[in-house]
C-alpha positions as CSV (number, residue, x, y, z in Angstrom):
1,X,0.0,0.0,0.0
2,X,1.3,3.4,-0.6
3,X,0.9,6.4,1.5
4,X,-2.2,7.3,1.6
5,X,-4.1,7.0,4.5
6,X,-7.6,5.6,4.5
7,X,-10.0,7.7,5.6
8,X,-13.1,7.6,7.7
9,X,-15.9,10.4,5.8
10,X,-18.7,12.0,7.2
11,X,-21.8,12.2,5.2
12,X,-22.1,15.8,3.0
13,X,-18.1,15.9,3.1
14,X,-16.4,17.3,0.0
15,X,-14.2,14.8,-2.1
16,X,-11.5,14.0,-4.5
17,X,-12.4,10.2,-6.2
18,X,-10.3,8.5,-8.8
19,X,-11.4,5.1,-11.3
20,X,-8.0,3.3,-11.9
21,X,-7.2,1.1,-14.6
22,X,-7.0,-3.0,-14.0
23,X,-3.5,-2.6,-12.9
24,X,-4.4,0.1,-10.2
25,X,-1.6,2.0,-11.6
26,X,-3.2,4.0,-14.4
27,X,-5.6,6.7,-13.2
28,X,-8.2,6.3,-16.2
29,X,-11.0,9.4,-14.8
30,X,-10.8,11.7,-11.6
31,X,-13.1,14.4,-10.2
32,X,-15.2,16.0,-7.4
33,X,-18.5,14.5,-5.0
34,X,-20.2,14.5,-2.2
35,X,-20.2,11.9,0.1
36,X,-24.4,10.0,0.5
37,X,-23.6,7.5,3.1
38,X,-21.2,5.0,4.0
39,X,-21.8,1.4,3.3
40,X,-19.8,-1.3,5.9
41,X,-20.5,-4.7,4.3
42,X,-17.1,-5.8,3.1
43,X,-15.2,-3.2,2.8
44,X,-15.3,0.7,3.4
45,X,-17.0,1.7,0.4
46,X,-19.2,4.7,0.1
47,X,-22.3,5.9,-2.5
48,X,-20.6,9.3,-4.0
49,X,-22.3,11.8,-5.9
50,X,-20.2,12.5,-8.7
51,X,-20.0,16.5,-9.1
52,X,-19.1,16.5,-13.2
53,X,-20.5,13.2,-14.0
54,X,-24.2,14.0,-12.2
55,X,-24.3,10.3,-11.4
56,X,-24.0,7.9,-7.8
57,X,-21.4,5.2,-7.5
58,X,-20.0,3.1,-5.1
59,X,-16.3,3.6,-4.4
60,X,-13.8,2.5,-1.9
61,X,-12.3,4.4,0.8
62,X,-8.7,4.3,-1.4
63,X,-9.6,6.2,-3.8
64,X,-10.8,9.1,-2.1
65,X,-9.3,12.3,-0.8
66,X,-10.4,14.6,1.5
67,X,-11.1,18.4,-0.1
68,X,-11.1,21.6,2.2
């Protein structure tokens, strides 16, 4: 892992996602969301609302950041 710490978010919180490639090395799309609500099954994932994108996905903890 690299060093990027994973995050607990709060619901409403500003964010920074990323989609990676297969090899989780290429970024392929990035941009800004909200945070809906976190969802503890498996792992942290959360249900984002994609600012650019007007859409809601699902997406780990890993690749978010945290925007002030």
């Amino acid at each position: 892992m690299d060093e990027r710490t994973i995050k607990d978010f709060k619901n409403g919180e500003l964010v920074k996602w990323y989609v990676l490639c297969g090899d989780n090395i290429v970024v392929m799309d990035t941009g800004t969301g909200v945070i809906l609500e976190k969802s503890d099954r498996y792992s942290t994932n959360y249900r984002v609302y994609r600012n650019e994108k007007k859409d809601i996905v699902q997406i780990n903890s890993y690749y978010l950041e945290n925007l002030k």
